[in-house]
Backbone bond lengths (Angstrom), bond angles and torsions (degrees), N, CA, C in turn:
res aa  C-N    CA-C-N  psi(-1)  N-CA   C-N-CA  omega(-1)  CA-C   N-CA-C  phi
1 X - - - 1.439 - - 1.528 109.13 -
2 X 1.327 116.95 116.66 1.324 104.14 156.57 1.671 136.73 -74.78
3 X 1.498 100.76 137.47 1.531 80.77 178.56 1.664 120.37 -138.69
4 X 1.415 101.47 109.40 1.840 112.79 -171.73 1.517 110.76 -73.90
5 X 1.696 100.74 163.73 1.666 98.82 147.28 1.265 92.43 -125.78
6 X 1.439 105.59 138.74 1.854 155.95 -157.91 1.880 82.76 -110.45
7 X 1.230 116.27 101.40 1.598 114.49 146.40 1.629 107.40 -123.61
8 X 1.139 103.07 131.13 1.963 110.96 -178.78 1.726 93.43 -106.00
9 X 0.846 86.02 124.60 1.706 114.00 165.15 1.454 115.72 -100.89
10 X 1.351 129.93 119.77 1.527 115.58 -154.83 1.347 116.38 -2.40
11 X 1.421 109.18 -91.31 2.143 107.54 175.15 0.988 126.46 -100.67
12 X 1.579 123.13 -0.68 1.414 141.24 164.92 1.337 95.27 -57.89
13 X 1.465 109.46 175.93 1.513 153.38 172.48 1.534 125.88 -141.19
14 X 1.075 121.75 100.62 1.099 120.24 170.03 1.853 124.04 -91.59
15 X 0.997 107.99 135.19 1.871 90.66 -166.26 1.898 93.32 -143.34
16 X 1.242 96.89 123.66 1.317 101.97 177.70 2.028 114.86 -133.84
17 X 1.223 130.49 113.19 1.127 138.39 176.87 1.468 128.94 -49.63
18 X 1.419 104.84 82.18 1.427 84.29 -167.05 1.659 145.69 -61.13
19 X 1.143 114.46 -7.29 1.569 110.94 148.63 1.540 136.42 -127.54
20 X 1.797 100.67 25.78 1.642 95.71 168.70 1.672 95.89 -121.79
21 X 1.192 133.30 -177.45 1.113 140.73 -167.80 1.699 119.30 -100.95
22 X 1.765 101.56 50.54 1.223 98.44 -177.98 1.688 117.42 -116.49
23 X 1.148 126.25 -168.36 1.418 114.28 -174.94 1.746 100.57 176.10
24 X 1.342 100.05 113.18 1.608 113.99 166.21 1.342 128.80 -115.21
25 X 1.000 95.86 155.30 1.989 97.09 -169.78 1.673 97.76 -137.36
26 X 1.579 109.31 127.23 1.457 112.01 178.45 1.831 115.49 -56.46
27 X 1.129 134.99 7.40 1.238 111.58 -163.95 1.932 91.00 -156.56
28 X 1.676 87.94 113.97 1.242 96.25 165.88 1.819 155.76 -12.27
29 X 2.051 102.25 -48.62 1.098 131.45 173.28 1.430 100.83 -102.13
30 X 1.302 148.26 7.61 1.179 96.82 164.30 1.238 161.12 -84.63
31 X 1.527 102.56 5.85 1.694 99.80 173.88 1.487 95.77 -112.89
32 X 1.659 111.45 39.07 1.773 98.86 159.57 1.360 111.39 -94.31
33 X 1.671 114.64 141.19 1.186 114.66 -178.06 1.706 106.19 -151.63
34 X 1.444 118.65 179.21 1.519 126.21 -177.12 1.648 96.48 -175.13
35 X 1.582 93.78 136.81 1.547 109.39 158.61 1.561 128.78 -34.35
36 X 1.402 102.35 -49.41 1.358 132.22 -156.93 1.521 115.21 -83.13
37 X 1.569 111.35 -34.12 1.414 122.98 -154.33 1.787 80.37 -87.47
38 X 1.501 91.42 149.70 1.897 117.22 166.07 1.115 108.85 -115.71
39 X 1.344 128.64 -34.75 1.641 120.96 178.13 1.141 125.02 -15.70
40 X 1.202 108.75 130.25 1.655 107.74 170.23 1.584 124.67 -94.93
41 X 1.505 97.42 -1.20 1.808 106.38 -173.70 1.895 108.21 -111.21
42 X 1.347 92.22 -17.29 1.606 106.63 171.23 1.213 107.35 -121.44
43 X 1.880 92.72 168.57 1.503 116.58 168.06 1.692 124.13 48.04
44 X 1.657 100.44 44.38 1.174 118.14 -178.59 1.678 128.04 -44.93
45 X 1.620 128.17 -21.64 0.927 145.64 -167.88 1.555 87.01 -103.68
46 X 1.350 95.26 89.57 2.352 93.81 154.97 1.396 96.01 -114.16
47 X 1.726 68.95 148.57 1.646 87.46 166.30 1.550 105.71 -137.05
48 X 0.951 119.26 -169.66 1.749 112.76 -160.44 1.709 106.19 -122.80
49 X 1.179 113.82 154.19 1.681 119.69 -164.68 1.466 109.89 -42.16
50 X 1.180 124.85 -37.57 1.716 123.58 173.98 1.709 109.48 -77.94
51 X 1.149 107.76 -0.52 1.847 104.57 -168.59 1.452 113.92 89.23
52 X 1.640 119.42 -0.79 1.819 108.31 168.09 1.551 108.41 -65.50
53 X 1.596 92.68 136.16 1.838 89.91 148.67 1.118 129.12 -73.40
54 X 1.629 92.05 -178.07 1.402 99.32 -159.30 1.749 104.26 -171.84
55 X 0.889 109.11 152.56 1.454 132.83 -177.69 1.920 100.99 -72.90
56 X 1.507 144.59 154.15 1.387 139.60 135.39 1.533 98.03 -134.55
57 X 1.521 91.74 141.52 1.206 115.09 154.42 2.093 122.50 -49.57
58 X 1.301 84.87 127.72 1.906 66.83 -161.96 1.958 92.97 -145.47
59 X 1.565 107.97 164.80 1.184 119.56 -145.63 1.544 145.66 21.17
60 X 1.375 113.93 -169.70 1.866 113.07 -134.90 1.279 92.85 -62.12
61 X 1.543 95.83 157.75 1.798 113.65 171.62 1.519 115.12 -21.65
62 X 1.401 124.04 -50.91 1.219 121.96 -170.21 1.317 137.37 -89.61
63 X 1.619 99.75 6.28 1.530 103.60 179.92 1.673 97.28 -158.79
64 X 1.309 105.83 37.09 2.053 114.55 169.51 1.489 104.03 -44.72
65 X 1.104 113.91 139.38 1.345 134.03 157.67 1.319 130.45 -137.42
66 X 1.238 137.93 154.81 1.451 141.36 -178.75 1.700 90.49 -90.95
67 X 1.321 100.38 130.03 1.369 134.78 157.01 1.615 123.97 -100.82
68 X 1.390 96.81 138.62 1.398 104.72 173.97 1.351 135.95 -123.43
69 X 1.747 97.56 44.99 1.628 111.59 -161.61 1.833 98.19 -83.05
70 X 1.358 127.63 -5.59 1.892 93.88 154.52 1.093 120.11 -100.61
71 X 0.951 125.63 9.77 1.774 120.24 157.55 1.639 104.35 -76.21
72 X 1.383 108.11 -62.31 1.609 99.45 178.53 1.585 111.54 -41.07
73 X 1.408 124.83 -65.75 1.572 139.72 143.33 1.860 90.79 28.35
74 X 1.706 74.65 -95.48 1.922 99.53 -178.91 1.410 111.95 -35.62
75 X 1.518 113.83 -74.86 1.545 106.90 -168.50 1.201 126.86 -52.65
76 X 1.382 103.17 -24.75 1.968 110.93 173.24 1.700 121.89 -73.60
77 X 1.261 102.22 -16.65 1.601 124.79 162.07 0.949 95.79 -78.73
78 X 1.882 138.39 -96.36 1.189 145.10 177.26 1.757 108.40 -6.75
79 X 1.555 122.80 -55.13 1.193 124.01 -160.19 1.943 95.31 -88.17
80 X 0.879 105.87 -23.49 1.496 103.59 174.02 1.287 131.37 -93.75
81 X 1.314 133.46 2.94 1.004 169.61 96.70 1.645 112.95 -18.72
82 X 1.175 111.93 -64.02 1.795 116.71 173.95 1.494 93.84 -74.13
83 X 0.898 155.76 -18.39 1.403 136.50 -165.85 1.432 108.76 -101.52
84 X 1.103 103.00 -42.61 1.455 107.96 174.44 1.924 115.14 -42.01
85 X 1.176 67.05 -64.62 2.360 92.76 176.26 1.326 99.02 -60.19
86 X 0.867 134.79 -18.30 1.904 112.88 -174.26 1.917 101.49 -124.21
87 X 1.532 107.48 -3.43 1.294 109.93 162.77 1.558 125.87 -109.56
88 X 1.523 125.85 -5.71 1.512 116.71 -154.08 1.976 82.62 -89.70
89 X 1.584 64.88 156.40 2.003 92.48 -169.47 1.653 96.57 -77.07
């Protein structure tokens, strides 16, 4: 039997395995990011000229929101990183 955790984020997907070391996310870009980029329709994951996170303002004029895809970024490292260490044979 497989068995996931299913978190929906408005139209995202988040899908995480609960006992092998896998992890999916519905949407292609989200942990793309750059110092440099301002877009508000791309490159949702900023991070700031030294590598801090950080929050961007993100999609169209009429419904912008602050996103927090490099922290997620991080914790999915962070959690893959711990999994590794408390799972390698």
């Amino acid at each position: 039997m497989i068995q996931l955790k299913i978190i929906y984020i408005g139209a995202n997907v988040f899908i995480r395995h609960i006992s092998k070391g896998f992890i999916a996310v519905g949407d292609g870009g989200v942990f793309s990011g750059s110092t440099a980029q301002t877009s508000t329709t791309i490159w949702p994951a900023y991070i700031t000229a030294g590598g801090g996170l950080t929050t961007k303002s993100y999609g169209p004029s009429n419904n912008r929101q602050q996103v927090y895809n490099s922290y997620l970024y991080a914790n999915v490292i962070a959690w893959a990183i711990d999994y590794v260490e408390e799972n390698r044979p």
